[in-house]
MOPAC internal coordinates of N, CA, C and O (Angstrom, degrees):
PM7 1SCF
backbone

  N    0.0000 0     0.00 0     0.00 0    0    0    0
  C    1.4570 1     0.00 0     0.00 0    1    0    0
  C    1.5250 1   108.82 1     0.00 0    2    1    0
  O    1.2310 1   127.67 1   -53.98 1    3    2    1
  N    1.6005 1   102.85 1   126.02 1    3    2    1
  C    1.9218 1   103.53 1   168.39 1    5    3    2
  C    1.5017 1   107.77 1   -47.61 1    6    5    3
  O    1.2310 1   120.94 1   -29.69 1    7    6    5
  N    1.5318 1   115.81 1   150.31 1    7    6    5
  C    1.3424 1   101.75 1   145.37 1    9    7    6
  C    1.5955 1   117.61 1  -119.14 1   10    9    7
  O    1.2310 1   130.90 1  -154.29 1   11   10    9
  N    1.6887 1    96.57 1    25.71 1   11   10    9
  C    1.6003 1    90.68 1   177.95 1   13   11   10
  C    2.1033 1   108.25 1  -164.93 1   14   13   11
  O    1.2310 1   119.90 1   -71.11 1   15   14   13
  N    0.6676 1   117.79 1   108.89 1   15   14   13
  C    1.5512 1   120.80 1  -178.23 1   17   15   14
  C    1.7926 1   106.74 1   -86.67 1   18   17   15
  O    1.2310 1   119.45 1   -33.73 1   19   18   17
  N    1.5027 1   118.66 1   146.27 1   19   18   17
  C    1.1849 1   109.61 1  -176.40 1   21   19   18
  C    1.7236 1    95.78 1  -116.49 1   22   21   19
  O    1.2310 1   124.14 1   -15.44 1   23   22   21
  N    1.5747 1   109.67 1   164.56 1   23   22   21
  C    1.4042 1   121.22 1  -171.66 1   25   23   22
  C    1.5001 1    99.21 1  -127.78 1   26   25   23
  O    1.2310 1   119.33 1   -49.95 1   27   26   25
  N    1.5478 1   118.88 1   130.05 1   27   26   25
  C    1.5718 1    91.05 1   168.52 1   29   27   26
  C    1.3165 1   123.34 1   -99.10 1   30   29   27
  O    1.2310 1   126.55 1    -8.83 1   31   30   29
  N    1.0612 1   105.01 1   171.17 1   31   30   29
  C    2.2865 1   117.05 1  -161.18 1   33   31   30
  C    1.3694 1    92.86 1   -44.16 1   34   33   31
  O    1.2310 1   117.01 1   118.58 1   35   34   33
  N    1.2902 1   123.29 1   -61.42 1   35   34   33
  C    1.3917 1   118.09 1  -173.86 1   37   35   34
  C    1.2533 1   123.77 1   -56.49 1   38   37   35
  O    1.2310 1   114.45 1  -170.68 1   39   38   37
  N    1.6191 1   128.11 1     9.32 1   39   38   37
  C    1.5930 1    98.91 1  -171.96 1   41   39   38
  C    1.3904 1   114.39 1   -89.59 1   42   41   39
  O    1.2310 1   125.19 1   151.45 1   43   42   41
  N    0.9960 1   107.64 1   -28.55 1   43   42   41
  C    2.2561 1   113.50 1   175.19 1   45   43   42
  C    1.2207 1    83.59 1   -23.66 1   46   45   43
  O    1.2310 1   117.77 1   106.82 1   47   46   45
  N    1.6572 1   121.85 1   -73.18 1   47   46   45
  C    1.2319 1   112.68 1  -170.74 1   49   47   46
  C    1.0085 1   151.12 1   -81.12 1   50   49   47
  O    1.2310 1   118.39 1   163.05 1   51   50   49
  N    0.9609 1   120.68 1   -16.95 1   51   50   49
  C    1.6781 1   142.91 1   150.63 1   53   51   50
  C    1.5100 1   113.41 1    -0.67 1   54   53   51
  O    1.2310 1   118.40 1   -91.32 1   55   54   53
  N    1.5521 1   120.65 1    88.68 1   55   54   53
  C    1.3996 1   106.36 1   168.22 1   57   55   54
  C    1.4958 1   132.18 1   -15.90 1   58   57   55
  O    1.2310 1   116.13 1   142.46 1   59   58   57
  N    1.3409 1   124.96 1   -37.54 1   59   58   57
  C    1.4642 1   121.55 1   176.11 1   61   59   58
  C    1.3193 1   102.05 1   -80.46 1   62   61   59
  O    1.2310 1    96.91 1   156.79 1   63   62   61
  N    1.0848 1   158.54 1   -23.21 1   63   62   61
  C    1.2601 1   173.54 1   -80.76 1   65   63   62
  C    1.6549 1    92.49 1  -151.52 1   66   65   63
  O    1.2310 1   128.54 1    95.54 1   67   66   65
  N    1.5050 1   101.16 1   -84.46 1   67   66   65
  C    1.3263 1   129.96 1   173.42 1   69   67   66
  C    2.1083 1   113.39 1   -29.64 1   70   69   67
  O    1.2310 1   133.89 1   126.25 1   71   70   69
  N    1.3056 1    90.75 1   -53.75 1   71   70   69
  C    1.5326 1   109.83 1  -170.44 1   73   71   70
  C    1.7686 1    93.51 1   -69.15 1   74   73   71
  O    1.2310 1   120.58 1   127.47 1   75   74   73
  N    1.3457 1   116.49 1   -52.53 1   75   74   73
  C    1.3654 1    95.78 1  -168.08 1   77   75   74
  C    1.3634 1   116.09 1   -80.58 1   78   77   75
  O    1.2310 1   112.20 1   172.70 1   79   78   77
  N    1.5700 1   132.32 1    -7.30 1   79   78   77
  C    1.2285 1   132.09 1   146.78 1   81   79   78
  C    1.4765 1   119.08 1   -24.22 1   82   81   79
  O    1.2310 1   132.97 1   111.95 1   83   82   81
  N    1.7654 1    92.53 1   -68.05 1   83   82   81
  C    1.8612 1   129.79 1  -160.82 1   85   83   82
  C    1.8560 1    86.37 1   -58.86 1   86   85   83
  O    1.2310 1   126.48 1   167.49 1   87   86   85
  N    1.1695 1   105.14 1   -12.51 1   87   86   85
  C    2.1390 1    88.49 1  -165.09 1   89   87   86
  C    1.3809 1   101.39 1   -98.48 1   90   89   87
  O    1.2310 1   124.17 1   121.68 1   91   90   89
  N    1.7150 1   109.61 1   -58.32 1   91   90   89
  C    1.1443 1   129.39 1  -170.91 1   93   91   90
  C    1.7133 1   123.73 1  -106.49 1   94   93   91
  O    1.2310 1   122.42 1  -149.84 1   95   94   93
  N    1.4567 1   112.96 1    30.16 1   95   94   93
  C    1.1909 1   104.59 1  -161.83 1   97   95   94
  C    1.4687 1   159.95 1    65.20 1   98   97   95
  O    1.2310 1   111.32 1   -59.95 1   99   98   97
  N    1.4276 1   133.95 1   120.05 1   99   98   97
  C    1.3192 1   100.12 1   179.09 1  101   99   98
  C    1.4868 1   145.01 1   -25.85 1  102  101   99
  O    1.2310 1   119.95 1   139.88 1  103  102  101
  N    1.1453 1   117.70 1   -40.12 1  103  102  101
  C    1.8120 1   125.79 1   172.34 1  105  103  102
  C    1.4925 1    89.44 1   -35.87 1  106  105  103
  O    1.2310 1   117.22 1   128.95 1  107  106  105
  N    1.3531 1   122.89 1   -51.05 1  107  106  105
  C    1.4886 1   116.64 1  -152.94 1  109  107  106
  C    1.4010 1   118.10 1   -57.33 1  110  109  107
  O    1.2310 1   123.42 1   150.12 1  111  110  109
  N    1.5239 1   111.05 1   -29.88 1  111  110  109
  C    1.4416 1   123.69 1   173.93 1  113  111  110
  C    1.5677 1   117.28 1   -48.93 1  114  113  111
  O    1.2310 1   119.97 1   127.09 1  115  114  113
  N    1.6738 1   117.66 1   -52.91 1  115  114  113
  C    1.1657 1   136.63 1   177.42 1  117  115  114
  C    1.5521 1   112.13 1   -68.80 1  118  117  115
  O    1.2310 1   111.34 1   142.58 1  119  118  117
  N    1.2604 1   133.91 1   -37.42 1  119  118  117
  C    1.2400 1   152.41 1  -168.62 1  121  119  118
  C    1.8027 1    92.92 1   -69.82 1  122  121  119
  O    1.2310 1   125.82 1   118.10 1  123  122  121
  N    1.1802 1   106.41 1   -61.90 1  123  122  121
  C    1.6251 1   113.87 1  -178.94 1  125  123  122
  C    1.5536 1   114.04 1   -35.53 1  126  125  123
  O    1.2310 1   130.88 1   119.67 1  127  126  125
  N    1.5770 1    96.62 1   -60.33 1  127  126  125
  C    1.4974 1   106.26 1  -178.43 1  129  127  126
  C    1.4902 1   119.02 1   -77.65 1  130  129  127
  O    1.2310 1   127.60 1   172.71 1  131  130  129
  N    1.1955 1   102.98 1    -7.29 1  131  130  129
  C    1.5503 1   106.25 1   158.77 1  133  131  130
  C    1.8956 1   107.26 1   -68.43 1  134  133  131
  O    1.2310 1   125.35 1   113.76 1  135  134  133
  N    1.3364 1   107.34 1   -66.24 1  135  134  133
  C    1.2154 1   116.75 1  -174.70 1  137  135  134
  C    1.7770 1   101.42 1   -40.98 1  138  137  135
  O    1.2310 1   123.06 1   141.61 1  139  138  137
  N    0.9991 1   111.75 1   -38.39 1  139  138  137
  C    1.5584 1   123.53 1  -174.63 1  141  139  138
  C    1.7596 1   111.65 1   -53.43 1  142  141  139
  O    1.2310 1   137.70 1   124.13 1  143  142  141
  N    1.2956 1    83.31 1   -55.87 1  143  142  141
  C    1.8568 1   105.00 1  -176.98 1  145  143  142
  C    1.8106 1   101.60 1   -53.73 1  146  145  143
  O    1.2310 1   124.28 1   126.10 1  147  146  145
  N    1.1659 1   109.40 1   -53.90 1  147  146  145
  C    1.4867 1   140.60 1  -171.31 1  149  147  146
  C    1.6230 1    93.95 1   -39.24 1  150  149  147
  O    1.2310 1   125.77 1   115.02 1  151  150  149
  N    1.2572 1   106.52 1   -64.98 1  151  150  149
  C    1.4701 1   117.11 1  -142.09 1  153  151  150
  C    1.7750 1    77.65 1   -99.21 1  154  153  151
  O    1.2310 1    95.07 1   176.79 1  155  154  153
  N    0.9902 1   161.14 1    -3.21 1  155  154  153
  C    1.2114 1   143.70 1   147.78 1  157  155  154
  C    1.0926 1   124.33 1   -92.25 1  158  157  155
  O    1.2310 1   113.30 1   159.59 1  159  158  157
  N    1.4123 1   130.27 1   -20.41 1  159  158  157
  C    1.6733 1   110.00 1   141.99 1  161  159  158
  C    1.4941 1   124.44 1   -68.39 1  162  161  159
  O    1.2310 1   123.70 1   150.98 1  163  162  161
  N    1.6284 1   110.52 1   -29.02 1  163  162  161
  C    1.5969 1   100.05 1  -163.70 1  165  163  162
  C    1.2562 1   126.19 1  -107.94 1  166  165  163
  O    1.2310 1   131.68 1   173.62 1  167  166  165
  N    1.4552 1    95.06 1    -6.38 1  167  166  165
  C    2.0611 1   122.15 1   179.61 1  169  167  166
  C    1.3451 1    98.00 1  -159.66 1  170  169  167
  O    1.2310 1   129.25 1   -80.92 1  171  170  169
  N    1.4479 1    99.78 1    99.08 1  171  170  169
  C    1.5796 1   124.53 1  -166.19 1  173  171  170
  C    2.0013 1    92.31 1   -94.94 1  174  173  171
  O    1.2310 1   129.71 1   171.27 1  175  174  173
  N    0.9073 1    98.89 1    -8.73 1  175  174  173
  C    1.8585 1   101.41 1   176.58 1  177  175  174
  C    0.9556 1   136.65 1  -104.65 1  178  177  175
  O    1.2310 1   133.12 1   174.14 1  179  178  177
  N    1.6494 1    92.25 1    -5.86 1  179  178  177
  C    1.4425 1   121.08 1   163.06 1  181  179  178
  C    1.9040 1   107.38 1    77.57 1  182  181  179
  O    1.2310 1   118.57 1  -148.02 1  183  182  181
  N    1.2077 1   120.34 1    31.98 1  183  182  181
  C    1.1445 1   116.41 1  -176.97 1  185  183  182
  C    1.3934 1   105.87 1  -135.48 1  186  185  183
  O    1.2310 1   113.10 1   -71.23 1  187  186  185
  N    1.2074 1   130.64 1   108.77 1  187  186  185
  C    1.8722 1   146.66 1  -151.22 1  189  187  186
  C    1.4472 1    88.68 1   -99.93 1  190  189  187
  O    1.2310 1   119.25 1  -125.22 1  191  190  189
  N    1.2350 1   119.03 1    54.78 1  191  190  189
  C    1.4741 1   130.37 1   133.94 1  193  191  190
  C    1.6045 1   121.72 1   -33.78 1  194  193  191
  O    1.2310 1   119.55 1   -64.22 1  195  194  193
  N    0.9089 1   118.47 1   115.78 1  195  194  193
  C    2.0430 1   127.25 1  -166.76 1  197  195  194
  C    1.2931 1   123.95 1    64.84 1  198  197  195
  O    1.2310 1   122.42 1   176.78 1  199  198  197
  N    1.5140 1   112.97 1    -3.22 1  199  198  197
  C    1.5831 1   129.02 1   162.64 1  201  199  198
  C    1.2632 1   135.62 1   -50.15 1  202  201  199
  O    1.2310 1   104.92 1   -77.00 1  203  202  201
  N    1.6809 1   145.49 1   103.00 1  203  202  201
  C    0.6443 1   115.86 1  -157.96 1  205  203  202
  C    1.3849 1    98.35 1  -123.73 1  206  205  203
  O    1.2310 1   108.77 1    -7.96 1  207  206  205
  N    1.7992 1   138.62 1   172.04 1  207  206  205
  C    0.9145 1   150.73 1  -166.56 1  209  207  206
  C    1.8395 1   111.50 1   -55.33 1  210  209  207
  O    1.2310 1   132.28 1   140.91 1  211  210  209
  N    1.1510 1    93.89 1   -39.09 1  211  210  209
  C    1.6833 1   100.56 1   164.76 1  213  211  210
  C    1.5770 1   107.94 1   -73.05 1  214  213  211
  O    1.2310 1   105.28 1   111.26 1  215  214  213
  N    1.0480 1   144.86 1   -68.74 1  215  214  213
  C    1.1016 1   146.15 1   147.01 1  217  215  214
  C    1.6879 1   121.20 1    -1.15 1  218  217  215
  O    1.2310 1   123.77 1   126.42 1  219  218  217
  N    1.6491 1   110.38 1   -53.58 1  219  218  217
  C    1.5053 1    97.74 1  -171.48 1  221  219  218
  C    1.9108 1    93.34 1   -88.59 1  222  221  219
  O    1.2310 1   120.48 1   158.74 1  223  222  221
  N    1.3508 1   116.70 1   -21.26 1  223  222  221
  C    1.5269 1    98.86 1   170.93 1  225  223  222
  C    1.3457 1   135.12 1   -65.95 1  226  225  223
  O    1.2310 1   125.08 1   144.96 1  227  226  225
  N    1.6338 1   107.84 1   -35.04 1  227  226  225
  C    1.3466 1   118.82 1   144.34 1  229  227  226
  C    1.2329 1   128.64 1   -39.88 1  230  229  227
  O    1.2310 1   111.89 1   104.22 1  231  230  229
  N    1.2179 1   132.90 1   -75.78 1  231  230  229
  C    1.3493 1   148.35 1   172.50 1  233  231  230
  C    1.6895 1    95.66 1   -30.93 1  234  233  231
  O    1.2310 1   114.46 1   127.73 1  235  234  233
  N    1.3461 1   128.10 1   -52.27 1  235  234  233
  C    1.5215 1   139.99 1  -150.75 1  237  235  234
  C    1.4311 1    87.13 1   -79.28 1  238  237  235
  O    1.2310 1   108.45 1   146.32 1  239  238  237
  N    1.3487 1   139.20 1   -33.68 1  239  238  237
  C    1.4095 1   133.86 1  -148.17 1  241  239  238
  C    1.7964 1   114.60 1    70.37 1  242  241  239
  O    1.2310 1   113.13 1  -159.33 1  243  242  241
  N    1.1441 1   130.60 1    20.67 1  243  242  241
  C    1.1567 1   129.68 1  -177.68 1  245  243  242
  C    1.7816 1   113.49 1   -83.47 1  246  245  243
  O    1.2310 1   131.30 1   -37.73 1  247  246  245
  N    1.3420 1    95.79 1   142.27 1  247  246  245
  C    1.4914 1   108.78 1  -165.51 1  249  247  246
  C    1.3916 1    92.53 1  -120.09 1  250  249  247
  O    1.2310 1   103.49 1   149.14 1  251  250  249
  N    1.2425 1   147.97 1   -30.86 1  251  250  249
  C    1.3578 1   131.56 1   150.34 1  253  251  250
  C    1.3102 1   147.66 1   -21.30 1  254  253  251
  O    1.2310 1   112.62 1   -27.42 1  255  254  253
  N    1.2435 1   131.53 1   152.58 1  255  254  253
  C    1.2710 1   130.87 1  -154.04 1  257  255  254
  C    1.5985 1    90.30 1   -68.21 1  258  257  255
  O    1.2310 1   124.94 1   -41.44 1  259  258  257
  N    1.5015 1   108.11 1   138.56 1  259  258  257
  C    1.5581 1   117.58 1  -174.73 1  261  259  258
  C    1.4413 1    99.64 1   -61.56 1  262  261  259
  O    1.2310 1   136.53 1   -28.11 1  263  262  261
  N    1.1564 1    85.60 1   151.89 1  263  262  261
  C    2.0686 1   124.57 1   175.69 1  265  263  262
  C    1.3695 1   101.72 1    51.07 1  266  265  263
  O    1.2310 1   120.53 1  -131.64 1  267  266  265
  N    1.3183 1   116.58 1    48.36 1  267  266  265
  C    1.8969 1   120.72 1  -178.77 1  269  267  266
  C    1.7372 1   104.40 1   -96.95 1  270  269  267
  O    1.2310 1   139.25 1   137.70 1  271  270  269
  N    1.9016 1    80.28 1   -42.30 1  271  270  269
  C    1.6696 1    92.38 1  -173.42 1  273  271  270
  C    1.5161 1    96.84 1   -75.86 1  274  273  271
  O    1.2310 1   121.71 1   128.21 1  275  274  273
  N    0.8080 1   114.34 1   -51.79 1  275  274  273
  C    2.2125 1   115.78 1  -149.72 1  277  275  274
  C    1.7216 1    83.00 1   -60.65 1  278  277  275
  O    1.2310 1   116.75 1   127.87 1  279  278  277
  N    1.7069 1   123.79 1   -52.13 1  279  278  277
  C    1.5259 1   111.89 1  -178.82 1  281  279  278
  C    1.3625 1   125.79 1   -54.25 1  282  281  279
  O    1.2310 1   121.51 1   144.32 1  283  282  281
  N    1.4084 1   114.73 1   -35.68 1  283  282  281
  C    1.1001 1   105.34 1   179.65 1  285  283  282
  C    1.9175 1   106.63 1   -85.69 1  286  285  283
  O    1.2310 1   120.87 1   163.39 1  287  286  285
  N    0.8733 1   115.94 1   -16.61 1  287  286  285
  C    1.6230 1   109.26 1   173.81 1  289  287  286
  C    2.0163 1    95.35 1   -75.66 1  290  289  287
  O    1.2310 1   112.27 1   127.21 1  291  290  289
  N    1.2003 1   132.19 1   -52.79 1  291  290  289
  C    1.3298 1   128.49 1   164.07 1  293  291  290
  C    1.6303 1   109.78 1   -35.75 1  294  293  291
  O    1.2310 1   116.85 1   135.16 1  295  294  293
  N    1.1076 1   123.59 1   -44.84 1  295  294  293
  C    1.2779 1   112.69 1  -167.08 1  297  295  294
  C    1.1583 1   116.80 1   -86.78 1  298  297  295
  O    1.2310 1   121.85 1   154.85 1  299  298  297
  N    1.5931 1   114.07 1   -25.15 1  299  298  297
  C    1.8630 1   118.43 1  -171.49 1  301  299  298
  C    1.7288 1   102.79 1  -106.18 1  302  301  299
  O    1.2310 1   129.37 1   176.60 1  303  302  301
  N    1.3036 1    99.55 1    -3.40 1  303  302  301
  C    2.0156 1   109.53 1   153.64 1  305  303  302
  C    1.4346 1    98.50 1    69.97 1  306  305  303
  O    1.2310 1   127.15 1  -144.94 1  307  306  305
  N    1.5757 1   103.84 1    35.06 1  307  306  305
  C    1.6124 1   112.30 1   152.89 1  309  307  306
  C    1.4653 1   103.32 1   -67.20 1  310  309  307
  O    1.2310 1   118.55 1   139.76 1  311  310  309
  N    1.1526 1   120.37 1   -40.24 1  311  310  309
  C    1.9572 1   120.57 1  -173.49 1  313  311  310
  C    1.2294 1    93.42 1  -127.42 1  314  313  311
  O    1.2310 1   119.92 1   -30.79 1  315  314  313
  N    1.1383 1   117.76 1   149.21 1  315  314  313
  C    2.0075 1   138.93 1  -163.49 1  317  315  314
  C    1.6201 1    91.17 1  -126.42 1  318  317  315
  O    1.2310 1   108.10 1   -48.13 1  319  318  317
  N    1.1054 1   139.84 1   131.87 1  319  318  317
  C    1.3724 1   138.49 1   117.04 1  321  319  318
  C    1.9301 1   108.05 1   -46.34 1  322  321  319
  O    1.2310 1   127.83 1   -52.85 1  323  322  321
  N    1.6341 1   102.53 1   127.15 1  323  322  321
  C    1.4084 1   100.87 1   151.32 1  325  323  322
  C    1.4315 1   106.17 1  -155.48 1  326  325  323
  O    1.2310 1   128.69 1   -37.11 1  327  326  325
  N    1.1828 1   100.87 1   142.89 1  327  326  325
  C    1.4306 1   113.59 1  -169.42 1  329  327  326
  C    1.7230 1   112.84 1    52.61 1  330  329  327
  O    1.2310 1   128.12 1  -141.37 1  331  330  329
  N    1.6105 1   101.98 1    38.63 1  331  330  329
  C    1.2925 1    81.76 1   158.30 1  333  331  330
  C    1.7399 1   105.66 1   105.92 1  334  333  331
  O    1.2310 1   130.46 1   131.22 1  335  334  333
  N    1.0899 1    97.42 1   -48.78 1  335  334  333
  C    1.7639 1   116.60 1  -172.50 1  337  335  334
  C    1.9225 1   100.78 1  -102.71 1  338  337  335
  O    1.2310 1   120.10 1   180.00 1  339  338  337

């Protein structure tokens, strides 16, 4: 298990950053780095094997209308489907 993930200086600003704010709100910023925390204690390989979309909103702390956040992290390719997973 990580006990520490790094972010770089630039991401506040980070056009993708920015965009998933602009979709889903600030919460979404915090929600991310939840998901972040998540997946480095609990999938250190970074592959959300048995994870499911309820699951990473949970995990995220998101109180938003379901699958707003996980789509817009799908769409701005914070999280990749590959192979399926």
């Amino acid at each position: 298990m990580n006990k520490d993930f790094r972010v770089a200086v630039g991401f506040p600003s980070h056009p993708k950053t920015l965009k998933l704010i602009r979709r889903c709100g600030a919460e979404a910023f915090v929600c991310l780095m939840r998901i972040w925390s998540y997946v480095a204690q609990n999938k250190p390989d970074g592959r959300l094997t048995g994870v499911d979309a309820d699951d990473i909103e949970i995990a995220s702390g998101w109180n938003g209308q379901c699958s707003t956040l996980l789509q817009a992290l799908l769409d701005l390719r914070f999280i990749d489907v590959i192979d399926g997973v």
